[in-house]
N, CA, C and O atoms as a GROMACS GRO file, in nm:
protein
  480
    1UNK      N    1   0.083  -0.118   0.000
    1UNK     CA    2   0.000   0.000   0.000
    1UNK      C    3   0.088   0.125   0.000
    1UNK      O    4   0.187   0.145   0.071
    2UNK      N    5   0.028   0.213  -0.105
    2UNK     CA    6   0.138   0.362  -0.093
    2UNK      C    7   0.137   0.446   0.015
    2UNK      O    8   0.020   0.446   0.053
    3UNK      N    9   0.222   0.540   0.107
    3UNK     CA   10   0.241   0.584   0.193
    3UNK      C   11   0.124   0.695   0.139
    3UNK      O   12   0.106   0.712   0.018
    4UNK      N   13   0.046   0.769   0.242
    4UNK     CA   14  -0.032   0.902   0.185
    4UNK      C   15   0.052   1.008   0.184
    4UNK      O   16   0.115   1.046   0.283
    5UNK      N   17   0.057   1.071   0.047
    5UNK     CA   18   0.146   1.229   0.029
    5UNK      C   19   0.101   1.327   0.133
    5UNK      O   20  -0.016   1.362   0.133
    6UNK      N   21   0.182   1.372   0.219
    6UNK     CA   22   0.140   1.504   0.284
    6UNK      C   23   0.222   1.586   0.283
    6UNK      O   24   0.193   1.670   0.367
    7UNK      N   25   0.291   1.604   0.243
    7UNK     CA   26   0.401   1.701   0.177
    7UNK      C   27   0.390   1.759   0.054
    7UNK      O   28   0.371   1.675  -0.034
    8UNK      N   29   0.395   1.894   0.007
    8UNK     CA   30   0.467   1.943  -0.098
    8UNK      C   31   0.562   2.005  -0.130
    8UNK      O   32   0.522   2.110  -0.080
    9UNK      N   33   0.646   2.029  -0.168
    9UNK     CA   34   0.736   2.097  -0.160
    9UNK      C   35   0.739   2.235  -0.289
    9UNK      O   36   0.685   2.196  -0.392
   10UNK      N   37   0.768   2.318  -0.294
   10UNK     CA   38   0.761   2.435  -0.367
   10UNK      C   39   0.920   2.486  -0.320
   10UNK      O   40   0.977   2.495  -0.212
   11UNK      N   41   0.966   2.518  -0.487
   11UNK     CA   42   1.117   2.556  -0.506
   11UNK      C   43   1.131   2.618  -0.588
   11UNK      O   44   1.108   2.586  -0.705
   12UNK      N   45   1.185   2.756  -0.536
   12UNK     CA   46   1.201   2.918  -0.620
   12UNK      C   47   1.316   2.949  -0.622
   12UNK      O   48   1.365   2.969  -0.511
   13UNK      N   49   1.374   2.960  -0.700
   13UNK     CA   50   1.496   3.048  -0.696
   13UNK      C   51   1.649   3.001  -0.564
   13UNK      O   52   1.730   3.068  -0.499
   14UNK      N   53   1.609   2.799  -0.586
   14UNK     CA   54   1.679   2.714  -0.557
   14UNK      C   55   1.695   2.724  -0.389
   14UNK      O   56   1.782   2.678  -0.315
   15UNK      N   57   1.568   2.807  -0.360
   15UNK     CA   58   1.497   2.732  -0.241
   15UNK      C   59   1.409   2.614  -0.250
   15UNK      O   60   1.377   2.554  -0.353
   16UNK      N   61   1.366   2.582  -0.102
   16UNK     CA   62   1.290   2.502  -0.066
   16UNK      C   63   1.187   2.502   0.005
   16UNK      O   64   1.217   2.486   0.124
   17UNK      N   65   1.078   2.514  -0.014
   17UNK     CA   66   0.948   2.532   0.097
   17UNK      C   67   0.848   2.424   0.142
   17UNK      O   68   0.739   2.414   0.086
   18UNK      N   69   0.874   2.368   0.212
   18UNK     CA   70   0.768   2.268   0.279
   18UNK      C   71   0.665   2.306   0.320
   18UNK      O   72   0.686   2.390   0.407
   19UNK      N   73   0.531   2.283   0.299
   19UNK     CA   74   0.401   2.292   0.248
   19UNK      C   75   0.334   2.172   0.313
   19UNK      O   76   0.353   2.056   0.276
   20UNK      N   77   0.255   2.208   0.409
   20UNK     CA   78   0.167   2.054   0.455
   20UNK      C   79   0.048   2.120   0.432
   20UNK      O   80   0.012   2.231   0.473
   21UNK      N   81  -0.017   2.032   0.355
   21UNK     CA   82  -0.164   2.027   0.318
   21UNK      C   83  -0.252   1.993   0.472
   21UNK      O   84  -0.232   1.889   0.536
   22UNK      N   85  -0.348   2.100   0.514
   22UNK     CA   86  -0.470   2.008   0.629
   22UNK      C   87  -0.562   2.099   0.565
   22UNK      O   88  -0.568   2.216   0.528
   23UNK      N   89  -0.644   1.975   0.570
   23UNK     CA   90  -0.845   1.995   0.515
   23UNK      C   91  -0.881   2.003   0.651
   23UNK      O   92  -0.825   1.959   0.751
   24UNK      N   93  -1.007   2.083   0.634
   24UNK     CA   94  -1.119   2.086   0.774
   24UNK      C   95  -1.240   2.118   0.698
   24UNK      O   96  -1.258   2.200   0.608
   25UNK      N   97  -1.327   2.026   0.757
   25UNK     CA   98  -1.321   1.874   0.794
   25UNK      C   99  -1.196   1.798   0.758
   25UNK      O  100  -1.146   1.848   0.658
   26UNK      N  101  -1.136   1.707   0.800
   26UNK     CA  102  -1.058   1.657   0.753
   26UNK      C  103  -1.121   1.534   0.652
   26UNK      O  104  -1.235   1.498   0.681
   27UNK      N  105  -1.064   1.476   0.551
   27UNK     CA  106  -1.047   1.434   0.431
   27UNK      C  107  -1.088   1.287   0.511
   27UNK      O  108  -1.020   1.244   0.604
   28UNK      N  109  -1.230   1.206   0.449
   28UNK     CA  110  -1.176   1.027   0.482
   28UNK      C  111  -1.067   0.986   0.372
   28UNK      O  112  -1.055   1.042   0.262
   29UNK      N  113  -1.004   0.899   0.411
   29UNK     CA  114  -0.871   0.862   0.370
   29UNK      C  115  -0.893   0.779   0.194
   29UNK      O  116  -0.794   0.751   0.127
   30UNK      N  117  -0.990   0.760   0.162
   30UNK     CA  118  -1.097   0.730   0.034
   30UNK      C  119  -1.066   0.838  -0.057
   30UNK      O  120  -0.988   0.840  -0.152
   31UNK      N  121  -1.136   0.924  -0.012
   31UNK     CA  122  -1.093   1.078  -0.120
   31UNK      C  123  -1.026   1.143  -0.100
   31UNK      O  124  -1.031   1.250  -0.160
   32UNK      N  125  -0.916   1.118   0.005
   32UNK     CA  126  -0.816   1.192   0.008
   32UNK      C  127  -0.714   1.118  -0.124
   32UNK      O  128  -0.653   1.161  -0.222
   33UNK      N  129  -0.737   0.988  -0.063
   33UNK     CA  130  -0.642   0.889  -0.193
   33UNK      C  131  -0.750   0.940  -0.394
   33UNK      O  132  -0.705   0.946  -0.508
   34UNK      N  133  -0.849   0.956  -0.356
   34UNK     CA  134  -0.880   0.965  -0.491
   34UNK      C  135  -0.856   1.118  -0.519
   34UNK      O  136  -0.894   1.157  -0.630
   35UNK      N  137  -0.816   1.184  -0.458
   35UNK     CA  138  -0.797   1.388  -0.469
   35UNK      C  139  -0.657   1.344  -0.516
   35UNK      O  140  -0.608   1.384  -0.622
   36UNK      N  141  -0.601   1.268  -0.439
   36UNK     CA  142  -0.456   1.287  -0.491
   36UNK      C  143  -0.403   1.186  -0.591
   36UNK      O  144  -0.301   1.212  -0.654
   37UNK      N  145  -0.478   1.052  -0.610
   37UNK     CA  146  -0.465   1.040  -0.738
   37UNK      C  147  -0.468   1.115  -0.865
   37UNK      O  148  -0.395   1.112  -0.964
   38UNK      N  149  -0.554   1.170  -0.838
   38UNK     CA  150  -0.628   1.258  -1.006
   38UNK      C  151  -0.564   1.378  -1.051
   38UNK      O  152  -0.562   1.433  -1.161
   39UNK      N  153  -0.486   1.423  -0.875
   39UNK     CA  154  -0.345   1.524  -0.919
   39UNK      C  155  -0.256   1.523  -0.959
   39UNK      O  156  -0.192   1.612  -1.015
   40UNK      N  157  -0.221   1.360  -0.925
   40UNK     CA  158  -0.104   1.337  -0.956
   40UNK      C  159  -0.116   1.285  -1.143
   40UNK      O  160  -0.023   1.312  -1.219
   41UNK      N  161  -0.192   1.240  -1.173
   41UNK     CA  162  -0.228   1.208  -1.302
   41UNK      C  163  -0.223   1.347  -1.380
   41UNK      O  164  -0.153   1.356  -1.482
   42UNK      N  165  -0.294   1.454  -1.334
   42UNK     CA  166  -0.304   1.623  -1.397
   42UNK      C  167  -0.180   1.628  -1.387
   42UNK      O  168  -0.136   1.670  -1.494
   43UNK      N  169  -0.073   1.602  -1.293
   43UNK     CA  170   0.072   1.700  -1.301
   43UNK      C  171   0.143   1.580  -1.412
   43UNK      O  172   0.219   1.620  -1.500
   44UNK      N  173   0.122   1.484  -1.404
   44UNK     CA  174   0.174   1.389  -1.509
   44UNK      C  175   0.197   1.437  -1.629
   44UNK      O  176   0.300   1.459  -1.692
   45UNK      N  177   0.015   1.458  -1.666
   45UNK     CA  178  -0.017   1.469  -1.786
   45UNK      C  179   0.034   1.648  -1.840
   45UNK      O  180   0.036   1.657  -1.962
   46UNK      N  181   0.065   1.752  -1.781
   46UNK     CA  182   0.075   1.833  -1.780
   46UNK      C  183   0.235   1.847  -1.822
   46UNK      O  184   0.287   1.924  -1.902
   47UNK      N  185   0.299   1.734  -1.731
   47UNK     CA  186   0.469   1.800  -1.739
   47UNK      C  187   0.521   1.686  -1.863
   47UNK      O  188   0.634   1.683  -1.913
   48UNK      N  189   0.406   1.596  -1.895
   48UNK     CA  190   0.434   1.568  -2.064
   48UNK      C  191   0.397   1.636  -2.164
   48UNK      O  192   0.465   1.629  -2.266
   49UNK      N  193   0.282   1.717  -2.160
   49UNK     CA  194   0.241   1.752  -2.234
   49UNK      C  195   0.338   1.910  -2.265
   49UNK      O  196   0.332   1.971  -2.373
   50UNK      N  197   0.413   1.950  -2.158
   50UNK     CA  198   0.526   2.078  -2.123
   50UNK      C  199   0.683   2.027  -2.246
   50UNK      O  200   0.746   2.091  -2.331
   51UNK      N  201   0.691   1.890  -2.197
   51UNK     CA  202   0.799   1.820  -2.285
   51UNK      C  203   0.765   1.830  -2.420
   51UNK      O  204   0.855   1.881  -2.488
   52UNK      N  205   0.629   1.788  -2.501
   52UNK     CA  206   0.620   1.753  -2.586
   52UNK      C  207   0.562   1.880  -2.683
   52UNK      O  208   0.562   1.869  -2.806
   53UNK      N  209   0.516   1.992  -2.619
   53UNK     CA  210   0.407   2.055  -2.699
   53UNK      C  211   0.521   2.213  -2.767
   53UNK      O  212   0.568   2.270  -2.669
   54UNK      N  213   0.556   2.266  -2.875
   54UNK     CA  214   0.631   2.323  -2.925
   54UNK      C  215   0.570   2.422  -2.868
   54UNK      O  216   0.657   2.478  -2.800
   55UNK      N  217   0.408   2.510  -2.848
   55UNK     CA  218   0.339   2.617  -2.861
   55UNK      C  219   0.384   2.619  -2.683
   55UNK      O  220   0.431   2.727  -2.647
   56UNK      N  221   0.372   2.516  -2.580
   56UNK     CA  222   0.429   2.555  -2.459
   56UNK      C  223   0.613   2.586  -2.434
   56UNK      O  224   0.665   2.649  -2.342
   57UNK      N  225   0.659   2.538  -2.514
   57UNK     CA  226   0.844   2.560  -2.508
   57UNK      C  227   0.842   2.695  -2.548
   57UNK      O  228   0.905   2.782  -2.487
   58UNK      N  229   0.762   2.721  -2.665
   58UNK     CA  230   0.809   2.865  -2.677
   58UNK      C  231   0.745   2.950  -2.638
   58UNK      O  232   0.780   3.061  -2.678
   59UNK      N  233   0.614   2.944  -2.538
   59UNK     CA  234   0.569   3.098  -2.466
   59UNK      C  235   0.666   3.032  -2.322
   59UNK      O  236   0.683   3.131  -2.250
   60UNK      N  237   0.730   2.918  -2.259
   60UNK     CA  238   0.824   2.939  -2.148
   60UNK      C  239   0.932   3.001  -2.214
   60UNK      O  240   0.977   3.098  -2.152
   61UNK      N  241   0.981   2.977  -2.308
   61UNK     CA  242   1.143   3.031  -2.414
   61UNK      C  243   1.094   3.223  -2.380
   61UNK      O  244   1.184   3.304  -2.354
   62UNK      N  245   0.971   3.259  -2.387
   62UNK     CA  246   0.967   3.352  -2.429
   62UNK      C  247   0.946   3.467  -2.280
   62UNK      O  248   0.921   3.587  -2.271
   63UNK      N  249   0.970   3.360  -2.183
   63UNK     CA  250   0.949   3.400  -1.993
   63UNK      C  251   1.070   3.465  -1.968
   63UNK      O  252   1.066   3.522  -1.860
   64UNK      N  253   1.197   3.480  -2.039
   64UNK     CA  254   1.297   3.525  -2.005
   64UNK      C  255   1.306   3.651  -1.964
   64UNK      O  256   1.335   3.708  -1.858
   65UNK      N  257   1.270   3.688  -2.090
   65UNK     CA  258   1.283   3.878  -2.044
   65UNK      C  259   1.183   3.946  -2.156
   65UNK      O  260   1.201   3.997  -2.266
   66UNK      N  261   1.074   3.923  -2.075
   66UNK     CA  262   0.922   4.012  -2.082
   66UNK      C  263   0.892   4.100  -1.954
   66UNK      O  264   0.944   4.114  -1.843
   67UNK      N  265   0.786   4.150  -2.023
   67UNK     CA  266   0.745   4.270  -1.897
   67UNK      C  267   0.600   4.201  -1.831
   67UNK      O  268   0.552   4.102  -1.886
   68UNK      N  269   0.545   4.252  -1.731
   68UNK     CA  270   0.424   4.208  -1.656
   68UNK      C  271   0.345   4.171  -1.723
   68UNK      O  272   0.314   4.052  -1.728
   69UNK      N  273   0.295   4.257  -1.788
   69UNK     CA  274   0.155   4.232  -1.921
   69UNK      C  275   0.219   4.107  -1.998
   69UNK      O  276   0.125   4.036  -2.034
   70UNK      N  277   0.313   4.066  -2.028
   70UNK     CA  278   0.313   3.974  -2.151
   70UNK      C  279   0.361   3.833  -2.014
   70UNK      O  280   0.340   3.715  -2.044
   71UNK      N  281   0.401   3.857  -1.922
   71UNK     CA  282   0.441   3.691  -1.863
   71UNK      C  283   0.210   3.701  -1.815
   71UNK      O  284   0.141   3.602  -1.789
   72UNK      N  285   0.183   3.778  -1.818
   72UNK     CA  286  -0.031   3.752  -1.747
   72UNK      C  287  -0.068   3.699  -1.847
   72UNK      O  288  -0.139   3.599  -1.834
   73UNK      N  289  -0.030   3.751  -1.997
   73UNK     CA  290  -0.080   3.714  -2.120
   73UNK      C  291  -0.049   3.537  -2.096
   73UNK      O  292  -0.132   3.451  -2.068
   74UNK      N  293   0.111   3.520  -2.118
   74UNK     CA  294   0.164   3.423  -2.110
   74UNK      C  295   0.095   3.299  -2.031
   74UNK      O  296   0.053   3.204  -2.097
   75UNK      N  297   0.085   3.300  -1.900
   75UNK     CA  298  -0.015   3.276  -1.785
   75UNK      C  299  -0.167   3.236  -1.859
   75UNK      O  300  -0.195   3.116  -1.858
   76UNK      N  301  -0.242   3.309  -1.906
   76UNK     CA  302  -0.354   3.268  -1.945
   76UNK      C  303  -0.326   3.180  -2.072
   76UNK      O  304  -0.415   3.097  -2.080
   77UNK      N  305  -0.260   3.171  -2.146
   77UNK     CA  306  -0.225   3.108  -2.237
   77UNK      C  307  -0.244   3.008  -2.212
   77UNK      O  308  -0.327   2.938  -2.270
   78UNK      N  309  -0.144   2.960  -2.084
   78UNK     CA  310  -0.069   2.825  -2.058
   78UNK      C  311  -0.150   2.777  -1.984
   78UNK      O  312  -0.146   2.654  -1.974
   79UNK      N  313  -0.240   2.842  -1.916
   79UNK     CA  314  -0.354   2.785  -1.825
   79UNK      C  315  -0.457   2.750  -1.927
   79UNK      O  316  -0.517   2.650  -1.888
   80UNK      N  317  -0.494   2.787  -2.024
   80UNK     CA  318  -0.597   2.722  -2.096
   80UNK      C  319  -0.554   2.628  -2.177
   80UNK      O  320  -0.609   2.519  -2.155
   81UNK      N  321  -0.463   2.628  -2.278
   81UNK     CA  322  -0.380   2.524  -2.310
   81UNK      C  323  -0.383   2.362  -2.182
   81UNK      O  324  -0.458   2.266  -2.197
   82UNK      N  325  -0.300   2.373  -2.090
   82UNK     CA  326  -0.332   2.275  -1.978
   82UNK      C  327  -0.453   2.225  -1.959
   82UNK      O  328  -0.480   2.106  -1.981
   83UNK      N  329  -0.532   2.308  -1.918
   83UNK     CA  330  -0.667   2.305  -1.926
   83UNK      C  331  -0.734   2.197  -2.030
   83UNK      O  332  -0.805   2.098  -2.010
   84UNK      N  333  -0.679   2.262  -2.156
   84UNK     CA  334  -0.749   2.210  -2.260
   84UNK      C  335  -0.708   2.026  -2.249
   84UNK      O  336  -0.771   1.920  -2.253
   85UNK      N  337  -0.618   2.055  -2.240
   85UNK     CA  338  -0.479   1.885  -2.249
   85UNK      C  339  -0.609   1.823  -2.144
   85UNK      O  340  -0.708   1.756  -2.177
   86UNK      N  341  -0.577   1.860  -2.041
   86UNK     CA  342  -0.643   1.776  -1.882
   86UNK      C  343  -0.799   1.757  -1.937
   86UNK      O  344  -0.850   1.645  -1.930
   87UNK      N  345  -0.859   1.848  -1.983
   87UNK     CA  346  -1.044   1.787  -1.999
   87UNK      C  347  -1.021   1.672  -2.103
   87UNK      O  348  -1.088   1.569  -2.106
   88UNK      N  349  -0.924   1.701  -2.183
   88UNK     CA  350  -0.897   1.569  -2.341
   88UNK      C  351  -0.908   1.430  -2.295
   88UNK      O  352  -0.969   1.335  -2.342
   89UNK      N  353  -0.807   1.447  -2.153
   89UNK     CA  354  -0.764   1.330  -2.086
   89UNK      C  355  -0.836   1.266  -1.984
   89UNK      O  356  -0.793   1.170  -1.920
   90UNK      N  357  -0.989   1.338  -1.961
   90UNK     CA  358  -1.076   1.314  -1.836
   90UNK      C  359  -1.101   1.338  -1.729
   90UNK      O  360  -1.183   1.300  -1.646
   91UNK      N  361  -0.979   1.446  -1.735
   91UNK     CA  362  -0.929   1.493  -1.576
   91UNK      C  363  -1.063   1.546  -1.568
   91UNK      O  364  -1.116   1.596  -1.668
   92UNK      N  365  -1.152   1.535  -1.398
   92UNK     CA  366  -1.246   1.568  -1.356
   92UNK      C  367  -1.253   1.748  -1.425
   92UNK      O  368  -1.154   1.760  -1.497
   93UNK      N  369  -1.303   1.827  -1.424
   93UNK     CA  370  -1.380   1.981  -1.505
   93UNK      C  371  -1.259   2.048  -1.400
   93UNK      O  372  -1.154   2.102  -1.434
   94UNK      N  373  -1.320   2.019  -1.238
   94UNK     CA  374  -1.278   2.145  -1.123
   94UNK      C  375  -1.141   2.105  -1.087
   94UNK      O  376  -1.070   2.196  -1.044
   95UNK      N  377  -1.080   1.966  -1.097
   95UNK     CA  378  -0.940   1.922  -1.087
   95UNK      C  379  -0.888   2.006  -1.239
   95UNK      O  380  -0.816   2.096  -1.196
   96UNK      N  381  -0.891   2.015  -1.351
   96UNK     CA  382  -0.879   2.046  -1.419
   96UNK      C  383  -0.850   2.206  -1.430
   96UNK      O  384  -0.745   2.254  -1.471
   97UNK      N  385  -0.949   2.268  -1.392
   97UNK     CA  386  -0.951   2.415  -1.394
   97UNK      C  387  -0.798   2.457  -1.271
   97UNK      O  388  -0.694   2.522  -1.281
   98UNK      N  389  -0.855   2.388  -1.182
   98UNK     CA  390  -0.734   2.464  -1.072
   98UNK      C  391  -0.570   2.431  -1.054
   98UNK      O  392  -0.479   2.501  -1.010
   99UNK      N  393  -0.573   2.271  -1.115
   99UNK     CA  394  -0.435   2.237  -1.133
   99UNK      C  395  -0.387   2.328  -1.274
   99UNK      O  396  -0.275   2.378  -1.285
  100UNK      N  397  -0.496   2.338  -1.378
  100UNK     CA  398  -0.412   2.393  -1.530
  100UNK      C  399  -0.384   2.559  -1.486
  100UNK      O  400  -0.308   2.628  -1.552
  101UNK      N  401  -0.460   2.613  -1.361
  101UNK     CA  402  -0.425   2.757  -1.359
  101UNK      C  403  -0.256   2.775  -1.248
  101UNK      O  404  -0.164   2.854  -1.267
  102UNK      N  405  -0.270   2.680  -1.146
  102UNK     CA  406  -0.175   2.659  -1.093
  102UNK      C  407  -0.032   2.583  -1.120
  102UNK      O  408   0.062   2.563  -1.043
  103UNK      N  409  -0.049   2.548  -1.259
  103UNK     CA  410   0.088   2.497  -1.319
  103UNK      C  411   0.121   2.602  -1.428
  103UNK      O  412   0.227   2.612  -1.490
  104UNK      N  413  -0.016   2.696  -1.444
  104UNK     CA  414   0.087   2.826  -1.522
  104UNK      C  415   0.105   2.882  -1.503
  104UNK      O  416   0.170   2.955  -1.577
  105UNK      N  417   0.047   2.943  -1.288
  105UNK     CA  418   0.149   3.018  -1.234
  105UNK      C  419   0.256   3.020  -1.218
  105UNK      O  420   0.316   3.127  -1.219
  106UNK      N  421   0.333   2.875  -1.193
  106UNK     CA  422   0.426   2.821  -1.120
  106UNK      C  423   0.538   2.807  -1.251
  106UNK      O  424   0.661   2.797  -1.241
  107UNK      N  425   0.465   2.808  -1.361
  107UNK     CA  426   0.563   2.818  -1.507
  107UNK      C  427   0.602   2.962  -1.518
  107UNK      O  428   0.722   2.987  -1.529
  108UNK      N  429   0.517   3.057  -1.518
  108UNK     CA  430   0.560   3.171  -1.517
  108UNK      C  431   0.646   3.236  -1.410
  108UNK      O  432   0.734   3.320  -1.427
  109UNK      N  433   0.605   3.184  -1.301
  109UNK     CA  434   0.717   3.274  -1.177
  109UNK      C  435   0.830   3.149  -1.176
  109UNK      O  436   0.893   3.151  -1.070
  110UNK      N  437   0.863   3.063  -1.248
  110UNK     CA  438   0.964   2.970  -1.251
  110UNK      C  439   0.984   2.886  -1.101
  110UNK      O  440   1.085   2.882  -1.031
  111UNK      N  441   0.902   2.847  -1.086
  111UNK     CA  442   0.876   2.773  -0.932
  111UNK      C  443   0.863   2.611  -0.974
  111UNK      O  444   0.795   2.606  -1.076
  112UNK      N  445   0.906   2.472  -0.930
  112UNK     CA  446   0.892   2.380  -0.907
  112UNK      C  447   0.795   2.291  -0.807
  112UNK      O  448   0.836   2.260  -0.696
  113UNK      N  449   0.706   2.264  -0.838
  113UNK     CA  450   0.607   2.186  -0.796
  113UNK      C  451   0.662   2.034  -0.765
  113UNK      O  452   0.686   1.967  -0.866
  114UNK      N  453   0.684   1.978  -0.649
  114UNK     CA  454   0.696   1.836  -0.614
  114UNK      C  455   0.587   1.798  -0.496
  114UNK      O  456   0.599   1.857  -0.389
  115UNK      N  457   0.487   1.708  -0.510
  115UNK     CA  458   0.413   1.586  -0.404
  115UNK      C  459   0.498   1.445  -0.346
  115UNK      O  460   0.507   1.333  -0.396
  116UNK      N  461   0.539   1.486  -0.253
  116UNK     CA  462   0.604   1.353  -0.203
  116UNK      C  463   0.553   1.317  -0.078
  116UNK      O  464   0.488   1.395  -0.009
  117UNK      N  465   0.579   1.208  -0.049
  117UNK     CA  466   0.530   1.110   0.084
  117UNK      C  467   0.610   1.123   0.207
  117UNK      O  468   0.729   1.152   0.197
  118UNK      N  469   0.568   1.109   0.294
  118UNK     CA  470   0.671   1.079   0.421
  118UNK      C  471   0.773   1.040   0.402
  118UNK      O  472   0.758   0.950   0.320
  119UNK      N  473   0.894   1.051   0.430
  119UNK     CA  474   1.002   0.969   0.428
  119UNK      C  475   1.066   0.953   0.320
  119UNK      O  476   1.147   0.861   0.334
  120UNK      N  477   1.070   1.017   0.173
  120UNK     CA  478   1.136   1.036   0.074
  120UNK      C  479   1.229   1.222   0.073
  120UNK      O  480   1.299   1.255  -0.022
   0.00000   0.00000   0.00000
């Protein structure tokens, strides 16, 4: 049986931030395992679809040195794009909407997203 993720970690500018997730109510351990399945499948499908898709390499290629207005532009781009990938693939509508807006924040301010378990 897999250990339950309660950790995230978030890494900026070659820091490290530890992040513990608590729900209230707290989560039965059922949908907590099916919340974090279906995330982990969205960040899957997301950081292949980052590898593979030319139209995402080059609005990140293009994160270097822009001004505010064009990394927001950028941002909505990449959030609907994601978006689009994750509904293709079944990802639930509301898993969908909030992971594809939160992996094109985290593309644009150049931040690293990791879910890991206890003890890794």
């Amino acid at each position: 049986m897999r250990a339950r993720p309660d950790l995230m970690l978030i890494c900026a500018a070659a820091a490290v931030l530890p992040v513990h997730v608590v729900t209230y109510p707290p989560l039965e351990r059922e949908v907590e395992e099916k919340i974090m399945s279906e995330l982990n499948r969205a960040n899957e499908l997301i950081e292949q679809h980052m590898k593979q898709s030319s139209v995402v390499f080059d609005r990140m290629r293009r994160l270097n040195d822009v001004d505010e207005y064009t990394r927001k532009t950028i941002k909505i781009l990449l959030t609907d794009k994601f978006q689009t990938v994750l509904l293709q693939q079944g990802v639930l509508e509301n898993v969908a909407t909030r992971v594809a807006s939160l992996w094109a924040l985290v593309t644009v301010l150049d931040i690293h997203l990791e879910i890991i378990t206890r003890g890794e």
